[in-house]
ROMI-385097 format. One record per residue (C-alpha): residue number from 0; residue in three letters; x, y, z. Coordinates in nm, 2 decimals, decimal comma. Last residue first. Example, Ala and Ser with C-alpha at 12.3 -4.5 7.8 and 13.67 -1.06 7.14 Angstrom:
% ROMI-385097
   voro   lonu     east    north       up
      1    SER     1,37    -0,11     0,71
      0    ALA     1,23    -0,45     0,78
% end
This chain:
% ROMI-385097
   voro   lonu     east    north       up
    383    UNK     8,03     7,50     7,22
    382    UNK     7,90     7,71     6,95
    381    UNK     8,19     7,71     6,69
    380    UNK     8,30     7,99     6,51
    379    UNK     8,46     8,03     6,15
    378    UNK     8,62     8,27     6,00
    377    UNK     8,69     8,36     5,65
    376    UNK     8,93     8,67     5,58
    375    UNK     8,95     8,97     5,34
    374    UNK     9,19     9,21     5,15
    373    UNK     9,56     9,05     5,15
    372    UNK     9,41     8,71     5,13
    371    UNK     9,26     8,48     5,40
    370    UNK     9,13     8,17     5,45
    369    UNK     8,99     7,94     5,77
    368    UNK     9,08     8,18     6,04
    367    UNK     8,97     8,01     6,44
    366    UNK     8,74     8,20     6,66
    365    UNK     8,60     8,07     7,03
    364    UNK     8,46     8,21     7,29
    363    UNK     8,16     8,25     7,08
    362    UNK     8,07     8,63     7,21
    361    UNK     8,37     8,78     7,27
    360    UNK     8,57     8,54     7,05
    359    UNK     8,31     8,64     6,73
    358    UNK     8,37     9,02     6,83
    357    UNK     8,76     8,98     6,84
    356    UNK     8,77     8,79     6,48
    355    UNK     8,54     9,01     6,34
    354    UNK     8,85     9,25     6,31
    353    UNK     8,67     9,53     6,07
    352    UNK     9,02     9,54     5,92
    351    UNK     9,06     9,22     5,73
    350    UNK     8,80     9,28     5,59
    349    UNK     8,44     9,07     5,61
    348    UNK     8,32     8,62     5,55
    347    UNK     8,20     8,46     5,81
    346    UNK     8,10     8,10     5,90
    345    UNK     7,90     8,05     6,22
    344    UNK     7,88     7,66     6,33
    343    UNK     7,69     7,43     6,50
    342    UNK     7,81     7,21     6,76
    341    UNK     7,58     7,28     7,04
    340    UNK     7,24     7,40     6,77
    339    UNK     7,27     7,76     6,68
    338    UNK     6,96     7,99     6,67
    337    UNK     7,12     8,13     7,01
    336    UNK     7,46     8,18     6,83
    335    UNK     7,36     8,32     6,55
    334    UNK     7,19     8,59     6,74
    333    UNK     7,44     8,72     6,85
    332    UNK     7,67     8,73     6,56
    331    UNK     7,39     8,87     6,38
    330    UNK     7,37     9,19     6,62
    329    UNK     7,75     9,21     6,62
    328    UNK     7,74     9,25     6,24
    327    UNK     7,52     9,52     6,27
    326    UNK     7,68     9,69     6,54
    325    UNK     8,00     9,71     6,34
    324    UNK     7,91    10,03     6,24
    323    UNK     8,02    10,30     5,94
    322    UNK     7,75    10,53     5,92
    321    UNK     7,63    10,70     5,60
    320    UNK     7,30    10,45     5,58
    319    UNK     7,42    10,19     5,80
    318    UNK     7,73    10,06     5,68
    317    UNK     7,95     9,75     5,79
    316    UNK     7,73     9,46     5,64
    315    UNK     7,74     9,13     5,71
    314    UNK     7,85     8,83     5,49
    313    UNK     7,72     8,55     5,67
    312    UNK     7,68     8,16     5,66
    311    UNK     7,52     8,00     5,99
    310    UNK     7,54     7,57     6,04
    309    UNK     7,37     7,38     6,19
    308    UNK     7,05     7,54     6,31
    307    UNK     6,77     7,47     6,59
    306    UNK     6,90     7,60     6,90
    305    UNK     6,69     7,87     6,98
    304    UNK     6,36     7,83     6,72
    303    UNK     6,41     8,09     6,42
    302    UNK     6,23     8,43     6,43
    301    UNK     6,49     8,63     6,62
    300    UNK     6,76     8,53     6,30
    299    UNK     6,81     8,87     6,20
    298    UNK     6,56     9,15     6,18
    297    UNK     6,32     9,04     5,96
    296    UNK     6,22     8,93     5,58
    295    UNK     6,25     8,59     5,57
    294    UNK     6,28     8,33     5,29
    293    UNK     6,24     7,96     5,34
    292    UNK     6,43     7,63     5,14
    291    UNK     6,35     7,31     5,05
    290    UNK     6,54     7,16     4,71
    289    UNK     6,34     6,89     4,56
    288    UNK     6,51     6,97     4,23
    287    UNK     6,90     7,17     4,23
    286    UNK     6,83     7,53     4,33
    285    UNK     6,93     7,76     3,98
    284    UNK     6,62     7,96     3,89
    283    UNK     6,39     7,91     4,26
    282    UNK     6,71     8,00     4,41
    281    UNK     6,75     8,32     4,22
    280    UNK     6,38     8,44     4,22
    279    UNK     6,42     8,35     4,63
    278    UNK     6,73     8,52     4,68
    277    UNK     6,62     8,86     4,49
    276    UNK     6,29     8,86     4,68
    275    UNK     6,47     8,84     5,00
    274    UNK     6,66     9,16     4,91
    273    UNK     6,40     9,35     4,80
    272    UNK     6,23     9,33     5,08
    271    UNK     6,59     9,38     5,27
    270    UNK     6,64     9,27     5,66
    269    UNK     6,75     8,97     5,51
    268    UNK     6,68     8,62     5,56
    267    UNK     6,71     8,30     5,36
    266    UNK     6,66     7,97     5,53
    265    UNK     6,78     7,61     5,36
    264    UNK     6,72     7,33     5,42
    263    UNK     6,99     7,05     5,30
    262    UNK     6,90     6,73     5,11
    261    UNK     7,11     6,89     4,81
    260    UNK     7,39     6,95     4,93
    259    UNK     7,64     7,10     4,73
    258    UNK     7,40     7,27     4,56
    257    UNK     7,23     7,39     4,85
    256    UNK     7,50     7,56     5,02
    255    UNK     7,58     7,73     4,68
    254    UNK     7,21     7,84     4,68
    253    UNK     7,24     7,98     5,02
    252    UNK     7,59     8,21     4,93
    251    UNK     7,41     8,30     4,61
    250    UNK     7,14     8,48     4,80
    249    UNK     7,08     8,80     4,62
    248    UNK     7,13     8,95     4,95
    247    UNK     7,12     8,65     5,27
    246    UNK     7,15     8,89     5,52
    245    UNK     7,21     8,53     5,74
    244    UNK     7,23     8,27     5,47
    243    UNK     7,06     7,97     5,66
    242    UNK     7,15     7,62     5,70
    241    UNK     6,95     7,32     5,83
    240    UNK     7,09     6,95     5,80
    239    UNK     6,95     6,72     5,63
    238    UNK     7,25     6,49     5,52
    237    UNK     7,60     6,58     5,44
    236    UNK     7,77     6,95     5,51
    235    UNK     7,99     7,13     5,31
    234    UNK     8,21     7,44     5,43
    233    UNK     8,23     7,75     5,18
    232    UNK     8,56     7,82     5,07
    231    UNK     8,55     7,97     4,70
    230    UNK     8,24     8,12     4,76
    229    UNK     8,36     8,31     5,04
    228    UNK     8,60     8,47     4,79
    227    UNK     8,33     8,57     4,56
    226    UNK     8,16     8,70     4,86
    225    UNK     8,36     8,98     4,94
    224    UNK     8,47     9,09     4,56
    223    UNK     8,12     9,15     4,53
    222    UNK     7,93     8,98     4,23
    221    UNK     7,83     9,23     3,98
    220    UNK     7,52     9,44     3,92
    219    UNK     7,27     9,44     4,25
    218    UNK     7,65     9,47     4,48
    217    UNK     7,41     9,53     4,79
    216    UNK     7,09     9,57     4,70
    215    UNK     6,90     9,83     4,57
    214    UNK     6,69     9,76     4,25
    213    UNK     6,61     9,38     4,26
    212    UNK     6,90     9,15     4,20
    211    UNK     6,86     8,82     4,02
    210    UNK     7,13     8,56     4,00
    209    UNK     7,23     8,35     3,67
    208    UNK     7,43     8,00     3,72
    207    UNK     7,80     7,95     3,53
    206    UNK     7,97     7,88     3,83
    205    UNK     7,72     7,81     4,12
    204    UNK     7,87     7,49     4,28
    203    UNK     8,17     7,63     4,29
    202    UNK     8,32     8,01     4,24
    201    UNK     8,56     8,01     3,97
    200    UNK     8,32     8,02     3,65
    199    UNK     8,19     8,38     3,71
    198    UNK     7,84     8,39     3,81
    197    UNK     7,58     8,48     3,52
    196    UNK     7,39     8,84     3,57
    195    UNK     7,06     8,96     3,59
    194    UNK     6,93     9,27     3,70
    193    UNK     6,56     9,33     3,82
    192    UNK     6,53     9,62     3,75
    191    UNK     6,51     9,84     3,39
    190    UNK     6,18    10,03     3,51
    189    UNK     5,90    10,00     3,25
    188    UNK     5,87    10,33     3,06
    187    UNK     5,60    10,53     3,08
    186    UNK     5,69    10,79     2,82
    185    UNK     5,66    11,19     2,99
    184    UNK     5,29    11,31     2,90
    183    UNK     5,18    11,31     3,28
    182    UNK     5,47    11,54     3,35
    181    UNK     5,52    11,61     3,74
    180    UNK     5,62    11,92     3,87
    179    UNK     5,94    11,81     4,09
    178    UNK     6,09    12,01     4,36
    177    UNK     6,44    11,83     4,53
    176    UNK     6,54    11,94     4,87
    175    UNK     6,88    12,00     5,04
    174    UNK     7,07    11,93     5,37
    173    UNK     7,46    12,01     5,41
    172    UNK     7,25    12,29     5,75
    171    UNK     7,05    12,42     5,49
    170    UNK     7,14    12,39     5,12
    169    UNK     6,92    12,62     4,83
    168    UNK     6,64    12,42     4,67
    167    UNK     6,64    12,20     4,41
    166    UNK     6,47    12,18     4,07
    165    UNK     6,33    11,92     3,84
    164    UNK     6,07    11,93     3,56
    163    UNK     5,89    11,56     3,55
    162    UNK     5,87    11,25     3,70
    161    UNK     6,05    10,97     3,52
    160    UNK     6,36    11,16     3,37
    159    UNK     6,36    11,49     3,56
    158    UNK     6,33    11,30     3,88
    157    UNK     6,62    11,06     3,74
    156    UNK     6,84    11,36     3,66
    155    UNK     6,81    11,50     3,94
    154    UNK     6,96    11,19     4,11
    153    UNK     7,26    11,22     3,88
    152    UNK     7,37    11,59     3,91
    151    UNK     7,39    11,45     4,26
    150    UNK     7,22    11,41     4,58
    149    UNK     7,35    11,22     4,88
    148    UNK     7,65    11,46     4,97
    147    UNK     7,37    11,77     5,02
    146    UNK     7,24    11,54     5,27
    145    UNK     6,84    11,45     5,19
    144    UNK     6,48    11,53     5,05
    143    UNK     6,22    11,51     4,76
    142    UNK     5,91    11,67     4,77
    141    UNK     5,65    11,60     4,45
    140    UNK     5,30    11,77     4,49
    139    UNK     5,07    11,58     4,26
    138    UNK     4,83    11,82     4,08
    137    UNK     4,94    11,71     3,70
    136    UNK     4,93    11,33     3,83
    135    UNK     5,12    11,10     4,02
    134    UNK     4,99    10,70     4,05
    133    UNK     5,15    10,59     3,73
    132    UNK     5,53    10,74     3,81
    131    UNK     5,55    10,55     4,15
    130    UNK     5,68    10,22     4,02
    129    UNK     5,89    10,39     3,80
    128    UNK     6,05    10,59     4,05
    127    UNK     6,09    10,29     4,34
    126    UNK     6,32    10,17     4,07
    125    UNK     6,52    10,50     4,03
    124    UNK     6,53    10,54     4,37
    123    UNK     6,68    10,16     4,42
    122    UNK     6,94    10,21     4,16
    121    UNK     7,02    10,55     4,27
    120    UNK     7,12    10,37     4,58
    119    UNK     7,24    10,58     4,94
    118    UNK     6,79    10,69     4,93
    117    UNK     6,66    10,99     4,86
    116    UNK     6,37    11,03     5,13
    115    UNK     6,09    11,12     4,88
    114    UNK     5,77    11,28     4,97
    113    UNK     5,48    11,22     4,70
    112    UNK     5,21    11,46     4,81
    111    UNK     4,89    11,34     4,60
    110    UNK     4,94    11,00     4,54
    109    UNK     4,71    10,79     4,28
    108    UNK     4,67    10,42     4,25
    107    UNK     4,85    10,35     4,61
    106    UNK     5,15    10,16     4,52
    105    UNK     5,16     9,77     4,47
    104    UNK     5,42     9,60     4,70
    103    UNK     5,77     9,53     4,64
    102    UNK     5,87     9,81     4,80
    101    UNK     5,67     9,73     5,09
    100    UNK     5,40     9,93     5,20
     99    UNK     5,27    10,02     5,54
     98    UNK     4,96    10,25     5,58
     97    UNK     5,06    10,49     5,89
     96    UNK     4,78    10,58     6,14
     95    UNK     4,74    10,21     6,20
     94    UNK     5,01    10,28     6,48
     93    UNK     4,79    10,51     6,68
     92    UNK     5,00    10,77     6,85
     91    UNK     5,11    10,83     7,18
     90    UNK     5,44    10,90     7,10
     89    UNK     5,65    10,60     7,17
     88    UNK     5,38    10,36     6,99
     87    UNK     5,41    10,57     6,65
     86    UNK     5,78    10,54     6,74
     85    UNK     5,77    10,17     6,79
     84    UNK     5,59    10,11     6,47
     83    UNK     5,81    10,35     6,32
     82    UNK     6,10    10,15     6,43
     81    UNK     5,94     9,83     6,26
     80    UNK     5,89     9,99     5,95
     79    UNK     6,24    10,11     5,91
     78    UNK     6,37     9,76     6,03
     77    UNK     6,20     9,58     5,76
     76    UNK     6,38     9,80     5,53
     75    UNK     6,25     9,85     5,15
     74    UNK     6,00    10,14     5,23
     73    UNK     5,68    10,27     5,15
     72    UNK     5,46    10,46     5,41
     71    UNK     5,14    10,58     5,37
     70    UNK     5,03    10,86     5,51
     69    UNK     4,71    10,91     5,79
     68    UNK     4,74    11,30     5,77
     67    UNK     4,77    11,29     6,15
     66    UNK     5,05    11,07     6,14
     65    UNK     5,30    11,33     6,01
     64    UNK     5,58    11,36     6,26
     63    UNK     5,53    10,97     6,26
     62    UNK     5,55    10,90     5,89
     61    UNK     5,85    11,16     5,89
     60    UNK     6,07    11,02     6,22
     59    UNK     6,00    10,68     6,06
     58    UNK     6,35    10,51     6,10
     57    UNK     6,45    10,60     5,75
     56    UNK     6,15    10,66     5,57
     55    UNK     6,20    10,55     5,19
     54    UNK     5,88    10,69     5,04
     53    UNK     5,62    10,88     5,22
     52    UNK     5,32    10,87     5,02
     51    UNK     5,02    11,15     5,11
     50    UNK     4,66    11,06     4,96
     49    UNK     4,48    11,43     5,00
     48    UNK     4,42    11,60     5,28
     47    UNK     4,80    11,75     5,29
     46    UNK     4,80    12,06     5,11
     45    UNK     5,13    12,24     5,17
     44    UNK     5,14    12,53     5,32
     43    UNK     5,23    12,80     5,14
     42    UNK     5,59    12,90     5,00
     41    UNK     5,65    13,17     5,18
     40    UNK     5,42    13,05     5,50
     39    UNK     5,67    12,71     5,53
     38    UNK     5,48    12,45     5,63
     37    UNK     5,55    12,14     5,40
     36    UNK     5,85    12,32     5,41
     35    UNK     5,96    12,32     5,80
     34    UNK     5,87    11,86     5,76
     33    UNK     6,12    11,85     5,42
     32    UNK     6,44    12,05     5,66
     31    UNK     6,35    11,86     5,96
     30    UNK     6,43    11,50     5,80
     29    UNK     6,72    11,66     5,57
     28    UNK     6,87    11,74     5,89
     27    UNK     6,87    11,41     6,05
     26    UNK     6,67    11,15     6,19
     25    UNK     6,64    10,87     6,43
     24    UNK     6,95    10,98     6,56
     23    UNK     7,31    10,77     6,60
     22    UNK     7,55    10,74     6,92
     21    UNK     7,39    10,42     7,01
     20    UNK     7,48    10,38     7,34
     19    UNK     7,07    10,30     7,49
     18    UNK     7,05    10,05     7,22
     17    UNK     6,70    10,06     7,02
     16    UNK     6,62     9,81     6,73
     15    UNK     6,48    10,00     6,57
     14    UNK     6,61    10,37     6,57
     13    UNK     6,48    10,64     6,86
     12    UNK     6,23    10,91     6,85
     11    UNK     6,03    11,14     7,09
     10    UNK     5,83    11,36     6,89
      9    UNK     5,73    11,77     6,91
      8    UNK     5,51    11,88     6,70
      7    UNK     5,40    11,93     6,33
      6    UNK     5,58    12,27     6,34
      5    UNK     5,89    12,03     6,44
      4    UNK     6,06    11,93     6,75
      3    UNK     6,26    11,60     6,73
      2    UNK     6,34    11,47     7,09
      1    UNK     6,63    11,24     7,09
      0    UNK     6,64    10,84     7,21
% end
């Protein structure tokens, strides 16, 4: 946990969920750079009575620092949300003071201060964009915020695109912020995501199928070379037996699994609104009939009975945000285990160099390589 001191105050803050060793803040200079201007007394304060949206949040250091104004919150991460929960809490602060919103839910109808977090997807910012667009108008103060090495000619051009005429401000401490004056009279075009795609015809039970990707996740316009080759050596398994796709994506690891077995149930879950979405509109397209399935949004498998699952597929990540980590990947390896039944299996898919294999022996005892190729290995662990 760090202390953040801002004009708005000073708040204790930490990620969700919080490790006393992580090395990692709960916010960064962009963060402190957005709260100073909405201050700043050569630029005026800004007004802040109005309807404030706070879009892409990281761990809620700018919904918190700005609770008082009662904002509401947007965001894709289901972790996101639930560390500013806990920071809200940490704080002393009232937790309904923040309106949470999905991505996938409906915007406020009109936003007055429109603060964007630029997220690592121009995909996603260009999605969340459009969705946005309809509730700005000619007064709308539009704020946008982040590293200097996460905005490009590129993201500009999307502000200028769907929002209005675009400007940025000089960089403080690698951060930088984006100033739009929003164009009512620019077309309101529909945003371009979802993505479809058809599977290539070497990958199993779902050659030939069609996946949908919402704006923002991982690989949203082309399979990933990573699970293409999982794919190509998923286990079966016979009978009703439950099986979950463990930051499940677009979920073409889960409807594989159910293809092959059709009498299977299957759980999605993903940290990832959009991602969860994406799995279910894709299983619901290509799932053979009478095939049972449930889609989470959470924070791994801590909402599944202990000792209830037979068999775990994952594909973890190894980034959060800017941050290469493999604490992401030994959270789900955790917790794998626990929602494992004795005998039940976790089947991963990840480089050759993120060693998985040590983590899944430290916590398994037990770690045997099913395939590999120069790039990427499947591995398999057994709860005994």
């Amino acid at each position: 946990m760090n202390r953040l001191t801002t004009s708005q105050g000073a708040f204790d803050l930490a990620r969700f969920p919080e490790h006393p060793r992580d090395p990692f803040r709960a916010w960064d200079a962009a963060d402190e750079y957005l709260l100073r201007q909405l201050t700043d007394p050569e630029t005026g304060s800004v007004d802040l009575s109005g309807t404030v949206a706070v879009v892409g949040d990281r761990w809620g250091a700018l919904a918190t620092a700005l609770a008082a104004h009662r904002p509401v919150q947007i965001s894709d991460s289901y972790l996101a949300r639930r560390a500013t929960l806990a920071n809200l809490a940490r704080n002393g602060l009232d937790t309904d003071a923040v309106r949470q919103l999905s991505s996938r839910d409906t915007p406020p109808d009109r936003i007055d201060v429109l603060i964007v977090r630029v997220p690592k997807s121009l995909a996603f910012l260009e999605d969340q964009l459009h969705r946005l667009a309809p509730a700005v108008h000619p007064g709308t103060v539009v704020i946008g915020t982040g590293m200097v090495k996460e905005i490009h000619t590129s993201t500009l051009k999307l502000f200028e695109r769907i929002i209005g005429p675009t400007r940025t401000s000089l960089a403080v401490r690698k951060a930088r912020l984006i100033f739009s004056t929003p164009d009512t009279g620019l077309p309101r075009t529909p945003s371009p995501w979802p993505y479809r795609y058809e599977l290539p015809a070497d990958v199993g039970p779902v050659a030939g199928l069609t996946t949908v990707n919402h704006a923002g996740i991982f690989c949203a316009e082309r399979l990933d070379i990573g699970t293409r080759f999982f794919l190509k050596h998923l286990p079966t398994r016979g009978g009703a037996v439950r099986i979950v796709d463990l930051g499940c994506g677009n979920g073409v690891l889960g409807l594989s699994a159910a293809r092959a077995n059709p009498d299977a149930h299957l759980t999605f879950v993903d940290e990832s609104y959009g991602a969860v979405a994406s799995a279910e509109e894709t299983f619901r397209a290509g799932a053979p009939d009478g095939a049972k399935a449930d889609f989470l949004v959470g924070d791994g498998l801590g909402d599944l009975e202990p000792g209830s699952v037979d068999l775990v597929l994952n594909n973890p990540p190894f980034h959060s945000h800017l941050a290469t980590t493999d604490a992401t990947a030994r959270t789900m390896f955790a917790g794998a285990r626990t929602a494992l039944r004795q005998g039940g299996e976790l089947w991963v898919v990840g480089n050759r160099h993120l060693s998985y294999h040590t983590q899944l022996r430290r916590i398994f005892g037990n770690c045997t390589t099913v395939a590999g190729d120069p790039k990427f290995v499947v591995l398999r662990a057994v709860k005994r």
